[in-house]
Every structure is written in structure tokens, then in C-alpha cells.
C-alpha positions as CSV (number, residue, x, y, z in Angstrom):
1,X,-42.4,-11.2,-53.1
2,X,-41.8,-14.1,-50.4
3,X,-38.0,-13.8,-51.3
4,X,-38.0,-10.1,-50.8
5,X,-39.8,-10.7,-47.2
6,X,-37.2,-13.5,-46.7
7,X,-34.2,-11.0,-47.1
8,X,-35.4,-8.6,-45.4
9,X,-35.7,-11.0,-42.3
10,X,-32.0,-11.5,-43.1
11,X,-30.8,-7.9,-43.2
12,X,-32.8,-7.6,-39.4
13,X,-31.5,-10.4,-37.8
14,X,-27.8,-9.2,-39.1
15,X,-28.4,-5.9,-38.1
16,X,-29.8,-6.7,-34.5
17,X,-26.7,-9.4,-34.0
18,X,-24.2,-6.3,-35.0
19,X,-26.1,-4.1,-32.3
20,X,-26.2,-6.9,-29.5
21,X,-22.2,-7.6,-30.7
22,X,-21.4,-3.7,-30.9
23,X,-22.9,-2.8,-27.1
24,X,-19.7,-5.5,-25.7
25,X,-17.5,-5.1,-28.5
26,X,-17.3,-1.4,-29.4
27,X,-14.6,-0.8,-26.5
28,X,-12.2,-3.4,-27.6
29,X,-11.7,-1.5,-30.5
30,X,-11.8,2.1,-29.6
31,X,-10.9,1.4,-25.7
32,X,-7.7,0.5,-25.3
33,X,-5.4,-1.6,-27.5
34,X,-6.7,-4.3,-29.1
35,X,-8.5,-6.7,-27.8
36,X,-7.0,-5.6,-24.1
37,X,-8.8,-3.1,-22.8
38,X,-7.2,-1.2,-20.4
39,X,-9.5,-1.1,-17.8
40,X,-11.2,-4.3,-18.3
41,X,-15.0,-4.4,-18.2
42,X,-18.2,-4.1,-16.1
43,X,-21.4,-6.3,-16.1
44,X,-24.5,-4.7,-15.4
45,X,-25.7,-6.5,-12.0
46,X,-28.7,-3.9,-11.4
47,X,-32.1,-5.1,-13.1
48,X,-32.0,-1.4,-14.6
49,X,-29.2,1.0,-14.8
50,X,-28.6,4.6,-15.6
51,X,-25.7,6.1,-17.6
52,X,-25.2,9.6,-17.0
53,X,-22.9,12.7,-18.9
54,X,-23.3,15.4,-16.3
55,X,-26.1,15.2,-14.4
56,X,-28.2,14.1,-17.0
57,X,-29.2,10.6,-18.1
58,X,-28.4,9.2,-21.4
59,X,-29.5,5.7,-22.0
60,X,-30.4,2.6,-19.7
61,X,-28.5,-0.4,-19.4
62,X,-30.0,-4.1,-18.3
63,X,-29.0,-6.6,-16.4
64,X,-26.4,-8.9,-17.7
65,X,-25.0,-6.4,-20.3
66,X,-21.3,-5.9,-20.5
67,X,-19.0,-2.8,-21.4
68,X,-15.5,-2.3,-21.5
69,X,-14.6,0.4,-19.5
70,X,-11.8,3.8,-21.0
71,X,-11.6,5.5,-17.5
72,X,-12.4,5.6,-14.2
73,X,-13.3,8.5,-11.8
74,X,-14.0,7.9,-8.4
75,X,-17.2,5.5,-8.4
76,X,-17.8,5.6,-11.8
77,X,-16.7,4.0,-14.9
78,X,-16.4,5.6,-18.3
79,X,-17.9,3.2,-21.0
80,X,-19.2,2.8,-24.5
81,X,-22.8,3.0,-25.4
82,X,-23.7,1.8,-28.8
83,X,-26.3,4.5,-29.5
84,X,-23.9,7.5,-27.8
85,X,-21.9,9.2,-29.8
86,X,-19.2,9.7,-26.9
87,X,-18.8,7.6,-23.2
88,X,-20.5,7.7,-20.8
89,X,-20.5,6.9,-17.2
90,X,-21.9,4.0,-14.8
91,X,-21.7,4.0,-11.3
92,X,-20.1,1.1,-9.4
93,X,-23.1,0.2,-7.5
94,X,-24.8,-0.9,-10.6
95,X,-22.1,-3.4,-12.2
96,X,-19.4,-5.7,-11.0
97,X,-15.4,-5.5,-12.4
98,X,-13.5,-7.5,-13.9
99,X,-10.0,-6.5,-14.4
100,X,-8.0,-7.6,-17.9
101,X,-5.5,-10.7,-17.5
102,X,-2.2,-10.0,-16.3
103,X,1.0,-11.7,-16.5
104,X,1.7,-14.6,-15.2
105,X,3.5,-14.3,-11.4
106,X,1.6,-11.0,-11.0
107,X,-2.3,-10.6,-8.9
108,X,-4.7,-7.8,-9.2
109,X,-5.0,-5.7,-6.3
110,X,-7.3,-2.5,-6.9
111,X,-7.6,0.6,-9.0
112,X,-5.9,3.6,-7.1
113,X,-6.9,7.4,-6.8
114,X,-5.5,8.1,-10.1
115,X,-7.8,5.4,-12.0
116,X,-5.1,2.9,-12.9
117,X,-4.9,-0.7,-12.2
118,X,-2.3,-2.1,-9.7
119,X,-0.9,-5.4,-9.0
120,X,1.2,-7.2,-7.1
121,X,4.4,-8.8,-8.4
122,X,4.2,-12.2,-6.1
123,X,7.8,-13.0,-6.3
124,X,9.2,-9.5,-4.5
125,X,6.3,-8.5,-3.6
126,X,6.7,-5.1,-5.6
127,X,3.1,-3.0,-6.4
128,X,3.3,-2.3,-10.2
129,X,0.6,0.1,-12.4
130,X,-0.5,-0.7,-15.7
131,X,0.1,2.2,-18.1
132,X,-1.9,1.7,-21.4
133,X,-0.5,1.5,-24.9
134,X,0.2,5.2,-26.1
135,X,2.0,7.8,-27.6
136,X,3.7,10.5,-25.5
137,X,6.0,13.7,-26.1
138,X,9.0,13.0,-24.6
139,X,11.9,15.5,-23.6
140,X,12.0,19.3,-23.0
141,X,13.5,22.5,-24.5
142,X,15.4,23.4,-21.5
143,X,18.1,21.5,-22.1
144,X,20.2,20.4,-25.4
145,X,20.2,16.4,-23.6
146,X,16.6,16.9,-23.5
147,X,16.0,18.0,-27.2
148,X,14.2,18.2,-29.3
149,X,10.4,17.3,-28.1
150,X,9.5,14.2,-29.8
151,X,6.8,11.5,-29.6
152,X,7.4,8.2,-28.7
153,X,5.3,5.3,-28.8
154,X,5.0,2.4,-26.1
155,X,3.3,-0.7,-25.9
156,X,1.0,-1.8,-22.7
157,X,3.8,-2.1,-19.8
158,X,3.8,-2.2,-15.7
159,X,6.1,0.0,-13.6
160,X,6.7,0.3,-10.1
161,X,4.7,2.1,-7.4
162,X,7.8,2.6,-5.4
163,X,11.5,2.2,-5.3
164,X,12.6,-0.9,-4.0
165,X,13.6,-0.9,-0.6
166,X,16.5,-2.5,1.5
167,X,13.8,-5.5,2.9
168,X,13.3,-6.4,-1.0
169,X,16.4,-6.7,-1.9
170,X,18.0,-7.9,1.4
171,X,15.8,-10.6,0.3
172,X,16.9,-11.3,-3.0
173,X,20.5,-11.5,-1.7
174,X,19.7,-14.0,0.7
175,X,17.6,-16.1,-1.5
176,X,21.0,-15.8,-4.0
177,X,23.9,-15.1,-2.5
178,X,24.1,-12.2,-5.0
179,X,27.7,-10.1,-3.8
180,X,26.5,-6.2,-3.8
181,X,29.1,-5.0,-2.2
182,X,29.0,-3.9,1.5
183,X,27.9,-0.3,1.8
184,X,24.5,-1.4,1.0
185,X,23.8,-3.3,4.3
186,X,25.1,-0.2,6.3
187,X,22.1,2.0,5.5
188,X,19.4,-0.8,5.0
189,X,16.3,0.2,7.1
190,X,14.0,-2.2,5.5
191,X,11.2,0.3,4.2
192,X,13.6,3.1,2.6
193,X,14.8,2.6,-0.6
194,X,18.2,0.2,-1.4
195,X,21.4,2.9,-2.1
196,X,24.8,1.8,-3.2
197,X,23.7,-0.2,-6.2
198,X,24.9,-0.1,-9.5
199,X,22.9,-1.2,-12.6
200,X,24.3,-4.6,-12.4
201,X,22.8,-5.3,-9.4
202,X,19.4,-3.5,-9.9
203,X,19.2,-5.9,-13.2
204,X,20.1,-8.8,-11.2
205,X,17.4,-8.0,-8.9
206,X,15.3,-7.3,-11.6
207,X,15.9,-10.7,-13.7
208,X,15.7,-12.7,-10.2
209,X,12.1,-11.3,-9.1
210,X,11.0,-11.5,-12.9
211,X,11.0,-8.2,-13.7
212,X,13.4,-5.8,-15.6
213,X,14.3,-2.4,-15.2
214,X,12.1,0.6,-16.7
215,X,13.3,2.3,-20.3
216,X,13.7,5.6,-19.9
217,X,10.9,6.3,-22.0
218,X,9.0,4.2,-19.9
219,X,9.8,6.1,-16.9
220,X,9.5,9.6,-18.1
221,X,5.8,8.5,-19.5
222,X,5.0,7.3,-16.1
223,X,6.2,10.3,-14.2
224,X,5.1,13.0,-16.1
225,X,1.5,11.3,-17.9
226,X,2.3,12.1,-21.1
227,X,1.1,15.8,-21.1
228,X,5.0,17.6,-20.9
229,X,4.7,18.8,-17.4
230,X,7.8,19.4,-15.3
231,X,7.5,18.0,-12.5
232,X,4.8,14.8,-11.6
233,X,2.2,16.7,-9.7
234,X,2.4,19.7,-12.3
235,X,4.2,22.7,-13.7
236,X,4.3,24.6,-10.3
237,X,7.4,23.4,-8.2
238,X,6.7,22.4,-4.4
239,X,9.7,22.0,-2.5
240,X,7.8,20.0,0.0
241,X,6.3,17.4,-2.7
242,X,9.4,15.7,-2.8
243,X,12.5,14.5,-0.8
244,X,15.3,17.1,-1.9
245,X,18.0,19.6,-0.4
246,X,15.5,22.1,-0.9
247,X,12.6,20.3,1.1
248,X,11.8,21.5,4.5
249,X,9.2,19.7,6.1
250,X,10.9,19.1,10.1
251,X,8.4,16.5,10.6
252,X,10.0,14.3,7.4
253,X,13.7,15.7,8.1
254,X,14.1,14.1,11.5
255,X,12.8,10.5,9.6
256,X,16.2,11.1,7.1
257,X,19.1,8.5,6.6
258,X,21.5,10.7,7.0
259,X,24.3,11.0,4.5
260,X,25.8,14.5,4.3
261,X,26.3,17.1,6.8
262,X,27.0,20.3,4.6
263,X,28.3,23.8,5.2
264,X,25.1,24.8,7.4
265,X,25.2,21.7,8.9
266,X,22.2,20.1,8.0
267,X,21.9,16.4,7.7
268,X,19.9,14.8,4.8
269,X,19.0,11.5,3.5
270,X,16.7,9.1,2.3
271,X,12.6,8.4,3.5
272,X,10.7,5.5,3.7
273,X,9.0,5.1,0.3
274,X,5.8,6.8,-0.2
275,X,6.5,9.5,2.1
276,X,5.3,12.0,-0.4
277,X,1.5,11.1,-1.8
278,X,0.8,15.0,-2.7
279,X,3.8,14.6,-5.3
280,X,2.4,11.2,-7.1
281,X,2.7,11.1,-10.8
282,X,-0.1,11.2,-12.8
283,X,-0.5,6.9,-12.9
284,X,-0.1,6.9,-9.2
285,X,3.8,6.2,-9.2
286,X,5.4,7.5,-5.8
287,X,9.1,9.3,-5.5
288,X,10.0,9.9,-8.7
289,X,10.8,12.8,-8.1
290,X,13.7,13.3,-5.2
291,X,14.4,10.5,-2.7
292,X,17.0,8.4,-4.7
293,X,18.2,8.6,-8.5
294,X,16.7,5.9,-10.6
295,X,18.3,3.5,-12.7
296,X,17.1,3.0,-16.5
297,X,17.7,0.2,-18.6
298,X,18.4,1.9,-21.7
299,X,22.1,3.2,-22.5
300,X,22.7,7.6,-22.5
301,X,22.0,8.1,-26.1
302,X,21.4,11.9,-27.8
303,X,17.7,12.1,-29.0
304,X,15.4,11.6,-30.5
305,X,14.6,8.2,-28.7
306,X,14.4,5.7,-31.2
307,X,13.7,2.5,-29.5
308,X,15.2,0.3,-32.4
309,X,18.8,2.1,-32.4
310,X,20.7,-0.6,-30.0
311,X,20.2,1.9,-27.0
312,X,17.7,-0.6,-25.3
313,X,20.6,-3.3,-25.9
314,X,20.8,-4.8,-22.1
315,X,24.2,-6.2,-23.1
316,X,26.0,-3.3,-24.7
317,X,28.8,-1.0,-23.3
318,X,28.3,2.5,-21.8
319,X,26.9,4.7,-19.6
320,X,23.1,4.3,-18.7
321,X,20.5,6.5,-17.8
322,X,19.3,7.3,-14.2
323,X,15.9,9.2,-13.7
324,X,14.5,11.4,-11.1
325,X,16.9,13.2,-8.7
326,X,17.7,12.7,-5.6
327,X,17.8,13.9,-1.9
328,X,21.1,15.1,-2.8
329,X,19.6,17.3,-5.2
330,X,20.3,21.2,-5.1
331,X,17.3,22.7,-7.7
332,X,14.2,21.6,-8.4
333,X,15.8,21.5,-12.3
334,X,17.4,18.4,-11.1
335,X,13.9,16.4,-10.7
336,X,12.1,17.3,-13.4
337,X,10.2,14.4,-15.5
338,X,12.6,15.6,-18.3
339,X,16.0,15.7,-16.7
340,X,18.6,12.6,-17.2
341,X,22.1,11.8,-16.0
342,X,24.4,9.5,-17.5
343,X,25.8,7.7,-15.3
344,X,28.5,4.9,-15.6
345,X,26.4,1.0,-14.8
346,X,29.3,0.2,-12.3
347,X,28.7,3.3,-9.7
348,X,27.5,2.6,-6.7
349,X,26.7,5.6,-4.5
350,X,24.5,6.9,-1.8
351,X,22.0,8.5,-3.9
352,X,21.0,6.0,-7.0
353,X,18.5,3.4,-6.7
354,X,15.8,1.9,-8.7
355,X,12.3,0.9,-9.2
356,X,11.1,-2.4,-11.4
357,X,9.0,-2.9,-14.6
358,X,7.4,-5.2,-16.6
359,X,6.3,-5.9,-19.8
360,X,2.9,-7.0,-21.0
């Protein structure tokens, strides 16, 4: 009879420690890849708080307790209860953050208004967003270089905010003596993004400030979030959400690099970075649609993309991929998330530039 008691005891205590253990743990392995979650965690600081689905309160957390957190919206954090069958939310007020490590080189600077982390890479100084660990549909149907629609799985990476402008790279040249070329320097107002630079010389930059250029993959997920839309605010083209031939916004124009003068004599050109927030991807990720074409690491390769295939090679010959239109460009068909160019890693013109990425 006493051993029964005695086993019993056992069987309590295991299943309270699994309770305690599940309340922290249960995100690590549902959140976000592994033992990384995406979004790191919160600890409850408030001597007693709510967690709400809707407007209606679900549980109540204690002081002390920690949760990874899925998503964030706003001021609140989406987290795992262990006696909830789905997340639920916890406003910021009532816990403290803690973000998940980060390379080496890069700091943690904040979540931005699309609920992903951003950090700072300290040696160019480049804003990068985490993009979780995932599976996407990549390509389109409107377009036999596009075809057919398949998934593609990546692992945790960073990629750049913005392109990187003339100031960043001016800087890299001077700290290197890296020869670009000339045509560069002629356009290089320090916030708009670096033109006349061929994929040699956005790896360089890349390998120099620790970084490496985006696969396409990579960029595509970024841009369009994963969910097949055409363009990275949505499936309803804006002229104006973008820096192309078709955008008319006077108050942007006048700002323009100019380039071209065309048949109706209208100059265009390149904008400061960032001159578009209403046409931000779905991570956060400014310009990528219009503005400058965008170098990707991986060689122009017919689909599906199989990462595994030598087109990721760094070192191999051939054309490679740039992303993302350009001011030059005449339809909106040009900047779609979909759309890519082959173009040969030697050009350098007035309309290709890049943006940086990083691996976990």
C-alpha cells in the first residue's frame, strides 16, 4: 500500500515538473525552429497578467513566468499557454523582451510595424530583418522563367532593409581601395542607392562588411511573404508605391537622379532609400520593388529552384539573377515579386544595385 502512495507521489511530481517545463518550453518546439524562437521570449514582470483571444480573457500569467513568443501585433505578443489549445496574446506592459541571439558583428535594434526583428550590421552599418525558417511558393504562372509554382524551403536568414547606398559603399572603397570603376562616383549622393556596380563588386562589398548577397529565393520570400502576391504591398498595382517610369508623384520626381530624358522629355532616376514606406514588403523590406534592379547571388537557372543544383555556386560561370525592377522600368510586370532578369555579373549600369544578407 505505502509503495502504491510512494508512486503515486512519483507520477505528481513528474507530471507537475512536465507542466512547469511545458509553460517555457512549449514554444521552442512549435514556435519557431528549434530551439531559436523567432521572436524570442517575454517574462512576465506584472504580479498578475491577463492573456486575452479577442476581447476575452483566457488564463492568468504570474510574475516571473516566461513564454516564447510566435508573433507580434502592435503591443501585444502572441504566446503559448500550456492549458490553451491555440496562442494567445500578452500585452507589452505586462512583460519585458528579450530578443534571440544574433550573429556575431550584428546588434538588436527593435521590432518594426510589420512584427519582425531588425538589427544593425556594425561593420556597414546596414539594418537587416530576420525572416524565420519556412517554406514558401516560389514563382508565378505568368511567365515560362517563372514556372512552374514550387515550394522552397529556407533556413533562418537576415536581409536588408534597404539597398545600399553610395555613403556605404563609398566607404568600403576607401577603407579598401577596391577599383569600381568611375561612373559610380558620378551619381553618388550618399543616401540613394550605389548604381554602376556589377556583381563582383556587390560581392566584394558584401564579403568586406561580412555579409553576402541575397539568393534569389531569399529575396523573392522577403518581398512577397510567402503568400504568391504580385507585388510587395499586394495584388493591386499602385504606381505610386514604387519608384518606376510609371510613378507620378511631383513631389518625389523633382528628388530623382536623373538618368534619362525620353521622347516626352521627362527626366527620371533614382530616390533616396526608403522613399516609399506604403509599398514595404510584408517583413518590412523597403524598394524592392522599383528604384534600382537588385543583384542575387545565385546563377539564372530554369526552375524549379533546387538549392543543391550548383546554382548557389558563388564561383561558377554565368549569368546571375537581379530582382526587383527598376526606375527605368516601363510596366508594373517588370516589378513584380516573381519577375527575374538574367543579367551578365560583369554589367555595370545605371539601373542595378543591391541589398545585403546574412545567414544565421
Amino acid at each position: 500500500m505505502r509503495a502504491s502512495f510512494v508512486f503515486m507521489d512519483l507520477l505528481l511530481t513528474l507530471f507537475l515538473v512536465v507542466l512547469i517545463f511545458s509553460r517555457v518550453a512549449i514554444g521552442e518546439e512549435k514556435g519557431a525552429q528549434g530551439k531559436d524562437p523567432f521572436f524570442g521570449t517575454v517574462t512576465v514582470t506584472a504580479e498578475k497578467a491577463p492573456i486575452m483571444q479577442g476581447k476575452e480573457k483566457v488564463a492568468t500569467t504570474n510574475r516571473g513566468e516566461t513564454f516564447c513568443v510566435f508573433q507580434v501585433k502592435g503591443d501585444w505578443y502572441a504566446i503559448q499557454y500550456s492549458i490553451m489549445p491555440s496562442k494567445g496574446w500578452i500585452h507589452k506592459d505586462n512583460v519585458t523582451f528579450k530578443p534571440p541571439s544574433c550573429p556575431l558583428g550584428m546588434v538588436y535594434l527593435r521590432i518594426n510595424d510589420k512584427g519582425f526583428l531588425e538589427y544593425r550590421n556594425e561593420k556597414d552599418g546596414s539594418v537587416l530583418i530576420r525572416i524565420p525558417a519556412g517554406s514558401f511558393n516560389m514563382g508565378s504562372n505568368l511567365s515560362g522563367w517563372e514556372s512552374p509554382v514550387h515550394k522552397v524551403h529556407l533556413d533562418v536568414y537576415f536581409i536588408g532593409k534597404y539597398e545600399v547606398t553610395n555613403e556605404q559603399f563609398a566607404r568600403f572603397v576607401s577603407e579598401t581601395g577596391y577599383d569600381a570603376g568611375k561612373y559610380w562616383r558620378e551619381r553618388a549622393r550618399e543616401r540613394y542607392p550605389v548604381i554602376y556596380v556589377s556583381w563582383v563588386d556587390a560581392v566584394r562589398y558584401a564579403e568586406w562588411a561580412g555579409l553576402r548577397l541575397p539568393s534569389e529565393a531569399e529575396w523573392e520570400s522577403a518581398a512577397s511573404g510567402g503568400d504568391g502576391r504580385r507585388w510587395p504591398w499586394g495584388n493591386e498595382i499602385d504606381n505610386n508605391l514604387c519608384n518606376s517610369w510609371e510613378m507620378d508623384r511631383s513631389d518625389l520626381v523633382t528628388s530623382m537622379l536623373h538618368m534619362r530624358f525620353d521622347i516626352c522629355k521627362v527626366y527620371r532616376g533614382t530616390l533616396p532609400v526608403g522613399s516609399f514606406p506604403g509599398g514595404a514588403s510584408p517583413c518590412g523590406a523597403l524598394d524592392m520593388a522599383g528604384n534600382v534592379g537588385e543583384w542575387c547571388s545565385n546563377l539564372y537557372e530554369l526552375y524549379p529552384y533546387i538549392r543543391g543544383d550548383g546554382r548557389e555556386d558563388i564561383n561558377a560561370p554565368g549569368y546571375r539573377v537581379v530582382r526587383g525592377g527598376a526606375w527605368g522600368s516601363y510596366n508594373n510586370g517588370e516589378y513584380r515579386c516573381a519577375k527575374r532578369f538574367d543579367i551578365s555579373p560583369d554589367h555595370r549600369v545605371a539601373d542595378i544595385g543591391f541589398r545585403v544578407a546574412r545567414s544565421f
